[in-house]
C-alpha positions as CSV (number, residue, x, y, z in Angstrom):
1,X,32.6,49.0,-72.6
2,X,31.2,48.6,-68.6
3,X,32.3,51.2,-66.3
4,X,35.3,50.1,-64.6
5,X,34.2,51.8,-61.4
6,X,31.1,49.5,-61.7
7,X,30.9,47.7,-58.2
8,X,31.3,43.8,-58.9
9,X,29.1,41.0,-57.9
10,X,29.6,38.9,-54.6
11,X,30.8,35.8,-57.0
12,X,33.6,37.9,-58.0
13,X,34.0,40.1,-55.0
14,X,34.9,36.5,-53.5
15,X,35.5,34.6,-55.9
16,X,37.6,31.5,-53.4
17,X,34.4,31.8,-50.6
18,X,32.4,28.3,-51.0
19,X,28.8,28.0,-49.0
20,X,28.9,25.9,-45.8
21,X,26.5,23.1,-45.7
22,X,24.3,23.5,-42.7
23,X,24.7,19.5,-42.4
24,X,28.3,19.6,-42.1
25,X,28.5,22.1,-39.3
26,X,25.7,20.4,-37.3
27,X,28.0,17.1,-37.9
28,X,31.0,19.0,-36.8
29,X,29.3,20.3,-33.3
30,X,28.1,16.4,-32.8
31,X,31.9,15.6,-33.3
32,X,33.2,18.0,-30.7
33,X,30.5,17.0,-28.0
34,X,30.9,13.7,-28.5
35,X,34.9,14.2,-28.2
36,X,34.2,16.6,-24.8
37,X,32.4,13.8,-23.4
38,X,34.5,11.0,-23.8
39,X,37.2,13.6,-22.7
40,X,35.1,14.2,-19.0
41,X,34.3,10.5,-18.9
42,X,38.4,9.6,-19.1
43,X,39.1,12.1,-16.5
44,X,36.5,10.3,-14.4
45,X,38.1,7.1,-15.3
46,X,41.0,6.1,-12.0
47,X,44.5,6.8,-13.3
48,X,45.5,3.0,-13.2
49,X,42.7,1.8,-15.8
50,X,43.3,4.9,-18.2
51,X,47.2,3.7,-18.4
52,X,46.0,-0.2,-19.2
53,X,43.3,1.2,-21.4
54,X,46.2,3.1,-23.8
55,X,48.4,0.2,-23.6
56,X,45.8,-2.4,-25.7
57,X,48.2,-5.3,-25.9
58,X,48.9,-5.3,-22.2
59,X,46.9,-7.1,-19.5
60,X,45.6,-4.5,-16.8
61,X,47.9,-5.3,-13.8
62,X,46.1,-6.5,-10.4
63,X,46.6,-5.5,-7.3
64,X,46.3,-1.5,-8.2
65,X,45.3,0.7,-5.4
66,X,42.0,3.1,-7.0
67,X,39.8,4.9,-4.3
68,X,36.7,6.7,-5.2
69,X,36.4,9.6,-2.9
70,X,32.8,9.0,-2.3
71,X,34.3,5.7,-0.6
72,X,35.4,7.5,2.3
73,X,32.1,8.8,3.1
74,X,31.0,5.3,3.2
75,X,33.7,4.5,5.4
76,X,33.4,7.1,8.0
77,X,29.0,6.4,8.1
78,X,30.1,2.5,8.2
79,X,32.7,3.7,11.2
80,X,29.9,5.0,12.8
81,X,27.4,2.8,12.4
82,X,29.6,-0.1,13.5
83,X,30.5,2.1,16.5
84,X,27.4,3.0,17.6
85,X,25.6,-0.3,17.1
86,X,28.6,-2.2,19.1
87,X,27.6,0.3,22.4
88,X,24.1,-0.3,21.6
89,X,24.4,-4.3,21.9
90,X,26.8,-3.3,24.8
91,X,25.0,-1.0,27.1
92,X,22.0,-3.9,26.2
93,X,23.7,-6.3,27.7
94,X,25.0,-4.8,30.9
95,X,21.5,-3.7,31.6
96,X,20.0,-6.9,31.1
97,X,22.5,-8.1,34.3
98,X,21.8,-4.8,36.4
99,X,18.3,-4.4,36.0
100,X,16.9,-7.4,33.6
101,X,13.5,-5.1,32.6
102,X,15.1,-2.1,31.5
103,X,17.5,-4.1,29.1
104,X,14.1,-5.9,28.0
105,X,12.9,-2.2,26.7
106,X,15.8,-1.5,25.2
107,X,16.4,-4.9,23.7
108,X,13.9,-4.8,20.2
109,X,15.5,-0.7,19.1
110,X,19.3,-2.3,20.0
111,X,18.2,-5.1,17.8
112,X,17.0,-2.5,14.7
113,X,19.7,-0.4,15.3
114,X,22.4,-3.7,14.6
115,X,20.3,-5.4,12.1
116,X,20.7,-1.9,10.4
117,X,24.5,-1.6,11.3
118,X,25.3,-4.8,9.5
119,X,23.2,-4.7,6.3
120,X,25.2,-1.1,5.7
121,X,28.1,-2.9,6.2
122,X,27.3,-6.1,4.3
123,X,26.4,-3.4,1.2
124,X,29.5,-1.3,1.6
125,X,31.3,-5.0,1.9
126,X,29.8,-6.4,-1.4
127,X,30.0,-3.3,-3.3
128,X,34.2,-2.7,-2.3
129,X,34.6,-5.8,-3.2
130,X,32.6,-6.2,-6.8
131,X,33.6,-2.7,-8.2
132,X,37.5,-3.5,-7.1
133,X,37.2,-6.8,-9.1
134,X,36.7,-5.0,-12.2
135,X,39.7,-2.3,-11.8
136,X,38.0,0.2,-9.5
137,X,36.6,1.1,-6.0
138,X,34.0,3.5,-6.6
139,X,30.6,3.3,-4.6
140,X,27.9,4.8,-6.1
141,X,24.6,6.3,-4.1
142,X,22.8,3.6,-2.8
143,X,19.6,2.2,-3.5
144,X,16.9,1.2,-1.3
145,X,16.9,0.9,2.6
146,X,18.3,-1.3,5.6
147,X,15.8,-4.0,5.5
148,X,16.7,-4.9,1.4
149,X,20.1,-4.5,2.3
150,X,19.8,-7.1,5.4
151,X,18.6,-9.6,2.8
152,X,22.7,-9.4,1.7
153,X,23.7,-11.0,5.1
154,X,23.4,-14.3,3.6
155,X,26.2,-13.0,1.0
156,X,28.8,-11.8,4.0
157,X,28.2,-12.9,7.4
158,X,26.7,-16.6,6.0
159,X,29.8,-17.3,4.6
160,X,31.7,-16.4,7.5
161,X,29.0,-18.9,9.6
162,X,29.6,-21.2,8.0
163,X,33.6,-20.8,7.8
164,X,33.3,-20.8,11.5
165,X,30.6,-23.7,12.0
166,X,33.4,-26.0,9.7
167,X,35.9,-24.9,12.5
168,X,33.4,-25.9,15.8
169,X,32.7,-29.1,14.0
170,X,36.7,-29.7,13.7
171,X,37.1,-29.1,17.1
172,X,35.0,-31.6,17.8
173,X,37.0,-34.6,16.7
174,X,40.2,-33.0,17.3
175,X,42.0,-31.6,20.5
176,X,42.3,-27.9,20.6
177,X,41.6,-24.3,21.4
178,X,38.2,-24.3,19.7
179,X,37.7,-20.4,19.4
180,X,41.5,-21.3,17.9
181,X,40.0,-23.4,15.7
182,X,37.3,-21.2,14.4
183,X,39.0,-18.2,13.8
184,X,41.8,-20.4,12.1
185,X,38.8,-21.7,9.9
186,X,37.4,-18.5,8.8
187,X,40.9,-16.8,8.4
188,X,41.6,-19.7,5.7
189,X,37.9,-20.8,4.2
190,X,35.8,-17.6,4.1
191,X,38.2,-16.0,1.0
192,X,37.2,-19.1,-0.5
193,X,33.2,-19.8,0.3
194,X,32.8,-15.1,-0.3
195,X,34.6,-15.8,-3.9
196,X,33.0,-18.5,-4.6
197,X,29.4,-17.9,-3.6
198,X,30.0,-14.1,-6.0
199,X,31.4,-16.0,-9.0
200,X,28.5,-18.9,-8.6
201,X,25.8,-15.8,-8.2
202,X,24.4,-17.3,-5.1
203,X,25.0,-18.1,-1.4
204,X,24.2,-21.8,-1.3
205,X,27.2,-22.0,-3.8
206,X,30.1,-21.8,-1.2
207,X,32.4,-23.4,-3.5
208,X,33.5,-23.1,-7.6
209,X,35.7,-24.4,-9.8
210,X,37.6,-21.4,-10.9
211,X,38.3,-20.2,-7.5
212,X,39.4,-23.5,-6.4
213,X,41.7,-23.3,-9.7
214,X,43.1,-20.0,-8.8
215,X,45.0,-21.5,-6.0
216,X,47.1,-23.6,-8.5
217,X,47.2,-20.9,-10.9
218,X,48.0,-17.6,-8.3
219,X,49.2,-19.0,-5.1
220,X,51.0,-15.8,-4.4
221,X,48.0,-13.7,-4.9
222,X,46.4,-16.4,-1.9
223,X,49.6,-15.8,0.0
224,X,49.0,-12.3,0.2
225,X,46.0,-12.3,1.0
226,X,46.3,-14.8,3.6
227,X,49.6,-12.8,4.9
228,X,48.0,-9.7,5.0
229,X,45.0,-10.6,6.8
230,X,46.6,-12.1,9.2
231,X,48.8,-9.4,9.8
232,X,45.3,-7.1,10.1
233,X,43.9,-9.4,12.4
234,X,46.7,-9.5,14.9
235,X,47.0,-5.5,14.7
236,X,43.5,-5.0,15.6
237,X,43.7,-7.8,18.4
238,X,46.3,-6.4,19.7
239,X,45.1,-2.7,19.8
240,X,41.7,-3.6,21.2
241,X,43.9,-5.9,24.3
242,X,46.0,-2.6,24.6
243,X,42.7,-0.4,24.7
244,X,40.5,-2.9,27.2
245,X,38.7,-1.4,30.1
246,X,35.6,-2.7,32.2
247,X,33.2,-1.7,31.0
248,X,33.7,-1.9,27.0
249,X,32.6,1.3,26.5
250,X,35.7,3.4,25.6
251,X,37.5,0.5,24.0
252,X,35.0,0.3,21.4
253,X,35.4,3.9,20.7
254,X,38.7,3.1,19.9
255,X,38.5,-0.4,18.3
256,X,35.1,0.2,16.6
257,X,36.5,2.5,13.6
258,X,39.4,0.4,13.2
259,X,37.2,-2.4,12.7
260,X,35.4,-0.6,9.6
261,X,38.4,0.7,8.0
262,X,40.1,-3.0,7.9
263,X,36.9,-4.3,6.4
264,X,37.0,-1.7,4.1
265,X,40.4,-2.7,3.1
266,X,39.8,-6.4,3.1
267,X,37.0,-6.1,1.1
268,X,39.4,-4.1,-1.4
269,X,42.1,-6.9,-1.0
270,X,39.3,-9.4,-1.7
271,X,38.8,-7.4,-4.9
272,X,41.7,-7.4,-6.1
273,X,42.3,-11.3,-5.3
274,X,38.9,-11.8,-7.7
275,X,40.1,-9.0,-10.4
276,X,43.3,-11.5,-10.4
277,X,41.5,-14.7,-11.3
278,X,39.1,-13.2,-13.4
279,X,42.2,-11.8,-15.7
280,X,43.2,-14.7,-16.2
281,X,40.0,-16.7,-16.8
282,X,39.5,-13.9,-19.7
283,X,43.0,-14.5,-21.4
């Protein structure tokens, strides 16, 4: 008969204790990174999509305010470029009336110094406008210098030459204001030509079907936009006729970050304009 003090086994010491599969616990710890990770990349997700991501039968709404806060840095650095470009091209010009060879000297750095200016702009422009078209504004670091992003003129300020060429050639053949004229041109036509040239995937593209569609299918999205800008427009004109002295210098002080924040905030109303026809071209 054993000793019944005999000390038992490990088998029956524990007799419920099962081995753990090394395979299942590595699983396990793939399972809970991969959950942590989709966790940090929902948080960094805007509020807005996260709410028409959980709601899968719903369309995501348009027209939904999201605002990376690396987008303000580009805002304030587009405020002073814009700025400091604008007294550049300024002080150029009144030195090219006072004393014709020191505005010559200054005239090719003034000329970097815009082209510069605007291709930052024209980037921070574009990239407002096609990240808010697919729910979000969120610039990301950007890539490359000045003189690639000058090649994305054609993109921005082309459409609004030739908005504005459409208007001289109406004035033309009709009587008129003809700056009227022009700015009434772009105010109406660039929406149209910046759309379509982004939805056609080139600038010689000013105009496309779906975008001419849209203003059948979403006038009140155009009316809004349309109301809005010119509603922006006559606030800034009227700011910079309030803040005018001779010389320009401490008018564009005022005027010249103004400027930047209302592209800024067109180019998000554009956005949202192009996240609204898009919507409905995918349903």
């Amino acid at each position: 008969m054993p000793d019944a003090k005999q000390p038992r086994s490990a088998s029956q010491r524990a007799p419920h204790a099962e081995p753990v599969d090394p395979r299942l616990a590595l699983a396990q710890q793939y399972l809970q990174a991969a959950k942590i990770h989709v966790e940090e990349e929902a948080a960094a997700v805007p509020r807005s999509r996260r709410v028409h991501r959980a709601s899968a039968g719903e369309a995501p709404r348009p027209f939904s305010l999201s605002i990376a806060p690396a987008t303000f840095v580009h805002m304030l650095l587009a405020a002073f470029a814009l700025t400091f470009a604008a007294l550049a091209v300024t002080l150029t010009y009144h030195l090219l009336h006072v004393n014709f060879v020191a505005g010559r000297v200054i005239a090719l750095p003034t000329g970097i110094v815009a082209a510069a200016a605007l291709g930052y702009l024209s980037v921070c422009f574009l990239g407002i406008l096609e990240s808010t078209s697919i729910g979000r504004t969120n610039m990301d670091a950007l890539q490359g210098d000045w003189r690639e992003w000058f090649w994305m003129l054609p993109s921005t300020l082309g459409m609004l030459a030739l908005a504005a060429a459409i208007g001289w050639i109406l004035s033309l053949v009709s009587p008129g204001n003809v700056w009227l004229l022009i700015g009434l041109c772009a105010l109406l036509l660039y929406p149209v030509f910046e759309l379509s040239s982004l939805e056609a995937g080139s600038p010689v593209v000013p105009l496309s079907l779906p975008v001419a569609q849209s203003f059948v299918k979403h006038p009140i999205g155009w009316f809004v936009l349309y109301a809005v800008s010119f509603a922006l427009i006559n606030v800034l004109w009227f700011i910079g006729r309030a803040a005018w002295r001779d010389p320009p210098y401490s008018t564009i002080l005022i005027t010249g970050p103004l400027v930047a924040v209302g592209l800024f905030f067109y180019a998000w109303l554009l956005g949202q304009l192009a996240l609204l026809i898009s919507t409905e071209n995918e349903s």
